[in-house]
N, C-alpha and C positions, 0 to 999 in steps of 0.2 A: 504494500500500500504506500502512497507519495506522502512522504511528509507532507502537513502542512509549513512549509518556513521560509519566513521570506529571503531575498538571495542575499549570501553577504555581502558585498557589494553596500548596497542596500541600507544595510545592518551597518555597515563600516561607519557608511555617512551619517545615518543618523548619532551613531554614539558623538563622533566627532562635532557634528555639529549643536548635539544634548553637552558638551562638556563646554562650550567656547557660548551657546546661546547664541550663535553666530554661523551663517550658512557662507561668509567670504573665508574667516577664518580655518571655518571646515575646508573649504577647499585649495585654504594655501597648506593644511598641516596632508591633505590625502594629495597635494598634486595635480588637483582637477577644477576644471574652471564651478566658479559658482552655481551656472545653469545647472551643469552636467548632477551637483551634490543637490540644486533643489529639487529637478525630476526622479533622484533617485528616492528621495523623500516622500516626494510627492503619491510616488509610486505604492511606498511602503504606508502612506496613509488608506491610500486606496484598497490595498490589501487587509491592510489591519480592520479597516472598516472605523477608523477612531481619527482626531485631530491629535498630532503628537506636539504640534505648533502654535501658539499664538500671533499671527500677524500683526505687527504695530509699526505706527512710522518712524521707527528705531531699529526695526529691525525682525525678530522671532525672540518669544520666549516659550517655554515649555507650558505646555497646558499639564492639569495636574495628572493624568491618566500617561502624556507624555515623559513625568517626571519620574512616577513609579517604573515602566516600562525602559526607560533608560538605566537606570540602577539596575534592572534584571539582566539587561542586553549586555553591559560592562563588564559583573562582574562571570557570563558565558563568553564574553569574546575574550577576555584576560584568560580565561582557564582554555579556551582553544587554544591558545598562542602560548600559554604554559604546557601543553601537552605537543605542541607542534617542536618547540624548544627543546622539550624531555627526546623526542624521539632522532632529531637533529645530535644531540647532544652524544648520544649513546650510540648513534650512527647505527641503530635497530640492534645491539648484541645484548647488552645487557638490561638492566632496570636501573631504577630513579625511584627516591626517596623523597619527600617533602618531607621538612621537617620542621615545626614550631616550636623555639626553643628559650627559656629563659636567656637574657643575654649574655650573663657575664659567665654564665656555667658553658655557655656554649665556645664564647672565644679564650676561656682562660681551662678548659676542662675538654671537650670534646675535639677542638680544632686543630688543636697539637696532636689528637691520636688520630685522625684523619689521613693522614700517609701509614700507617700501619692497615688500617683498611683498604686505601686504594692499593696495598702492595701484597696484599691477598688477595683482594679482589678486584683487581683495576676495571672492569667493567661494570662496576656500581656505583651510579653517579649518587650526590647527596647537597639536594637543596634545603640550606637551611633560612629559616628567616624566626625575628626575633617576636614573643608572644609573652607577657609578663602575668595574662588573667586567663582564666578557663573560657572556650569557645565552643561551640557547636561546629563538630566539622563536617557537617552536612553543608554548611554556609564557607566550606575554606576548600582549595585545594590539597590539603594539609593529609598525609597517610599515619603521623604517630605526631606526637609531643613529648617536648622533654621538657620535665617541666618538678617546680620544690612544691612540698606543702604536708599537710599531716595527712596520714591513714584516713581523717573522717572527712577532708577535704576531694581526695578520692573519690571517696562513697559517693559523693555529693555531686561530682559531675556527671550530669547525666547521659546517659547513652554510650558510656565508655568503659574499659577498665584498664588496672594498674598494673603495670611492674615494676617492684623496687629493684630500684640500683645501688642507689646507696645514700648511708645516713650523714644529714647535714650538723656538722660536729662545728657546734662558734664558736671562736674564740677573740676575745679583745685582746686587740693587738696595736701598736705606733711603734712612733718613728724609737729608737734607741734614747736618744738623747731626754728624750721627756720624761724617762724613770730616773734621770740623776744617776748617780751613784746605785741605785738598788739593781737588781736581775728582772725582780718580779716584784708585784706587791699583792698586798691580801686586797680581795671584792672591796672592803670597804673604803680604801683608800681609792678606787679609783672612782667612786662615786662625785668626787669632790674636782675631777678632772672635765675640761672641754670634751664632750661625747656627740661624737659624727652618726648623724641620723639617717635611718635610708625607709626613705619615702614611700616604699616598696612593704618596709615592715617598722610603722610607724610605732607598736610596741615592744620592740624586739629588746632594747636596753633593758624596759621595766622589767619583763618575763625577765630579765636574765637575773637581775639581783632579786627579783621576789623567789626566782628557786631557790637560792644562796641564802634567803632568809635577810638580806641586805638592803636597810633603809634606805633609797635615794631619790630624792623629792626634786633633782631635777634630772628622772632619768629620759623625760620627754623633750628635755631643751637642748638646742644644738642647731649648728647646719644641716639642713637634711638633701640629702644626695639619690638621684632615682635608679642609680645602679650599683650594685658591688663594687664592680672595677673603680668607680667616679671616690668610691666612700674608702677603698683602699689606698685610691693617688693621693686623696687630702690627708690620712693619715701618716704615708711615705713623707710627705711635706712637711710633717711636722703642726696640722691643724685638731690634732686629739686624736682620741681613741676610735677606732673603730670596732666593732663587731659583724665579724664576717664569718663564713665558713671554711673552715682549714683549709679544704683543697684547692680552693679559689685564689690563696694568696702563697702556696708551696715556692713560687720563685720571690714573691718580694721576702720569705723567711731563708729561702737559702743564700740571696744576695746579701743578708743582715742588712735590709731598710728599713724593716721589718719585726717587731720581736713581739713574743706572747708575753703579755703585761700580765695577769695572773694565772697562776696553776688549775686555780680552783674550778674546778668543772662542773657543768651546769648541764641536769638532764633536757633533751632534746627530745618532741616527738616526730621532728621534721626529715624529710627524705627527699633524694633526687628520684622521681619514678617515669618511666617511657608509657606513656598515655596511649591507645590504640581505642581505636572506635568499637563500637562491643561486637556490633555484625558483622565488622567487616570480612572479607576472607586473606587470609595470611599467605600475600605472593610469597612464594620463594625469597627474592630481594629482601621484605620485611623480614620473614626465618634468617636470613643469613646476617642480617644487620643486627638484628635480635642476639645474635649467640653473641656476635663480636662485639655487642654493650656491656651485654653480661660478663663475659670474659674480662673485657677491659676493667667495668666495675669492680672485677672480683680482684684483680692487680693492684686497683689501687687502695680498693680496704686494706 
């Protein structure tokens, strides 16, 4: 049976011309004279049987049936053109990963173990891009997530399930120089120090001294920073304490820019886990990327 659907082409112009509100502009960004992009519109109104346009003596605005209709169109011609890319890319041998991935876990933990992947597998491409909150990935191109949170945060995304890789171990850490004279000091002296906030986990100070039983009435105050890596560079600088997770800063602690400011350790019920759609079906590519997380995980506990 013929689809119903209008020709790309078609499709092209309209998006381009749905993003600019403008049918010149559309046809400087496709290359084609203005006419050529309004018959193609025109076309596709007649098809659709609806006004996707506003005529005004300004120009075209989107009518509201135009506006919904354009967001659907975008974000299907973005995933054709990500699936035209995936196949381009692998020159038809292997597979392609989408990947949503916390950021600073991704370029300071994953990214470095990326040539031991492609050097097992070098025909298994891996596009990552960065995701900080839980998504429906009915609504993304996205095959897995890599992504921190607790056991009941898991539970809570729906239509998914988890695999733990590994447990997020924090520890506050600065520059050398701002312990003085000392190695280390106990929780409650650090209460009394500049504490680098990350906007990401805007109670994560408090939790840490109410496990330790440790008063600190300004564990909320501070610069607050929206990634790991941003809350590790200000505390390398010498701008306070941060609270990070270990594995995220292993090179600023073995350069010593870096030093763990108390021993004292603080129960966590946080994890790094690979997120997977619950129906999906498990290509090959996913299994094979699958093992080589876990592995890698298990190296690096």
């Amino acid at each position: 049976m013929r689809r119903k659907i209008p020709s790309l082409q078609a499709l092209a112009c309209f998006d381009a011309a749905a993003r600019h509100e403008s049918y010149t502009r559309a046809s400087q960004e496709l290359a084609l004279t203005q006419s050529a992009v309004s018959r193609q519109i025109t076309a596709l109104e007649e098809f659709l049987g609806v006004a996707l346009f506003r005529r005004t003596r300004h120009g075209v605005t989107l009518s509201e049936r135009g506006a919904e209709y354009a967001a659907q169109v975008a974000a299907r011609l973005q995933a054709l053109e990500q699936d035209t890319l995936d196949v381009m890319s692998t020159q038809g041998r292997g597979g392609s990963i989408h990947l949503a991935a916390v950021p600073t876990f991704a370029t300071r933990w994953l990214l470095p173990r990326l040539p031991e992947l492609a050097a097992l597998q070098p025909e298994i491409t891996v596009h990552i891009e960065t995701r900080t909150r839980p998504f429906l990935f009915a609504d993304t191109p996205f095959d897995a997530a890599l992504y921190a949170g607790s056991a009941d945060q898991m539970v809570n995304w729906a239509g998914t399930r988890a695999i733990r890789l590994l447990a997020e171990d924090m520890v506050p850490v600065c520059k050398p120089a701002l312990l003085g004279s000392h190695t280390t000091l106990p929780a409650q002296a650090l209460a009394a120090f500049p504490l680098l906030q990350q906007s990401t986990r805007p109670t994560a100070w408090r939790q840490w001294f109410e496990a330790l039983g440790v008063a600190a009435p300004l564990a909320l105050s501070g610069p607050r920073y929206e990634l790991f890596s941003m809350t590790a560079a200000a505390a390398v600088h010498g701008l306070g304490l941060a609270l990070v997770p270990r594995l995220l800063i292993e090179a600023e602690l073995q350069r010593g820019e870096l030093v763990v400011a108390c021993q004292q350790v603080a129960p966590s019920n946080r994890a790094y886990y690979l997120v997977l759609p619950e129906r999906a079906d498990e290509r090959p590519v996913m299994k094979t990327f699958l093992a080589w997380l876990q592995h890698s995980a298990t190296e690096t506990a």
